[in-house]
C-alpha positions in Angstrom: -22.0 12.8 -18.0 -18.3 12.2 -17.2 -17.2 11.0 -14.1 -14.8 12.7 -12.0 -11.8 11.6 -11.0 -12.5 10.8 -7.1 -15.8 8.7 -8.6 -14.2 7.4 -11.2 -11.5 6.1 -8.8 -14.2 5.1 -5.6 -16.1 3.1 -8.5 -12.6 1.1 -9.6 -11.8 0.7 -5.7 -14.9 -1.0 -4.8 -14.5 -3.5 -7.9 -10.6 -4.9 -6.6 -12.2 -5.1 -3.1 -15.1 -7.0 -4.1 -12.1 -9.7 -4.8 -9.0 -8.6 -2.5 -9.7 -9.1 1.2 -7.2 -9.9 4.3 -6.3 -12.5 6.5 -3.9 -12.8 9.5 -1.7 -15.4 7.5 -2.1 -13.3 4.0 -3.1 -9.4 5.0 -3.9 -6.9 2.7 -1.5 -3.9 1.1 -3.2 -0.7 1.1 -1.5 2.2 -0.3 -3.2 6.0 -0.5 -1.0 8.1 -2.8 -1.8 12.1 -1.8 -0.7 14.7 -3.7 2.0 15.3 -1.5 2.6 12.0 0.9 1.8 8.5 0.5 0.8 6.2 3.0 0.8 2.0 3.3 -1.1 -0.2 5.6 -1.1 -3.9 6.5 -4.8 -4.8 7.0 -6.4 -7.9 8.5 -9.8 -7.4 6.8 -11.1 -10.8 9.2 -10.9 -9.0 12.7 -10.6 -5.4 11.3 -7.3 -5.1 12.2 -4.6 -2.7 11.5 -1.2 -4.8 11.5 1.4 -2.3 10.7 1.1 1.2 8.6 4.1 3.3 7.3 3.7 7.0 5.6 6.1 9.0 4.0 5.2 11.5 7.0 7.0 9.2 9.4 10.8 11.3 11.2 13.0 8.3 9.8 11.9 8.3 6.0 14.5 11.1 4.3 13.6 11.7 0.7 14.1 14.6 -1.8 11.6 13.6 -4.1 8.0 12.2 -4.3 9.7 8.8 -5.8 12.4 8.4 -3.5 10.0 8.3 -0.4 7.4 5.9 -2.2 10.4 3.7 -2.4 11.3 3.9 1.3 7.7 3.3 2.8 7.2 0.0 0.7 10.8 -0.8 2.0 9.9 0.4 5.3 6.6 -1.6 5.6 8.4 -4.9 4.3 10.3 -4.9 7.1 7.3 -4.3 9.6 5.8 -7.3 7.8 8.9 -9.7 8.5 9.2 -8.6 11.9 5.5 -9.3 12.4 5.8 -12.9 10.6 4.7 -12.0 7.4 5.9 -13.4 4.1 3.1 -12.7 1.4 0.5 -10.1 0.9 -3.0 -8.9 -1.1 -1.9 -6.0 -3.4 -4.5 -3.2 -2.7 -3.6 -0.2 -5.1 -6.4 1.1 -3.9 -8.4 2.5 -7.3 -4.9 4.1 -8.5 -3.0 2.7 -11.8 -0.4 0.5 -11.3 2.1 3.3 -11.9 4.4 6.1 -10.8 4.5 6.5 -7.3 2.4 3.2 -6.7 4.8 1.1 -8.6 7.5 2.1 -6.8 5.9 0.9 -3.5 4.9 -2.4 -4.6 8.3 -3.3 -6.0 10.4 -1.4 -3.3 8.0 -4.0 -1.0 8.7 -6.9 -3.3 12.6 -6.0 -3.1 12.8 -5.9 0.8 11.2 -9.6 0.7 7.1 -9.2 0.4 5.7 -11.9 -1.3 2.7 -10.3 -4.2 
């Protein structure tokens, strides 16, 4: 029997956080991709901490398309990293491919000065 897609997904997300956990010195980079928003958090996985998060909801991210605001969140939550004292992070793509959207947030990130 074929999996479905959110299975399929939950089953790959499990596997990278068997391996990717966060510290204060080295947090983890969530990203959950909607159909419509997408959404990035800084995690402290140690004390179960939420450091910073940034979404494509938030009033000061303007973008026309679905690509355009992907790009501003991972810009957006590099610069809530250096302002909290953070140089390098755990990728967490979260069960998505390394594509589209997702892409776009990690190397937007990687632009404004995150370390991955």
């Amino acid at each position: 029997m074929a999996l479905s897609k959110l299975k399929r997904r939950n089953r790959i997300k499990h596997r990278i956080r068997k391996i990717i956990s966060g510290t204060s010195t080295k947090p983890r980079l969530t990203v959950y991709r909607s159909n419509k928003e997408i959404y990035a958090q800084l995690i402290n996985d140690v004390n179960g901490v939420t450091i910073a998060s940034v979404s494509s909801r938030n009033k000061d991210i303007k973008a026309s398309t679905k690509q355009e605001a992907s790009a501003a969140v991972g810009k957006s939550i590099a610069e809530l990293a250096s302002k909290a004292g953070i140089q390098s992070v755990s990728f967490d793509r979260n069960g998505y491919l390394y594509h589209g959207r997702v892409k776009v947030l990690a190397e937007a990130a990687r632009e404004a000065g995150l370390k991955f």
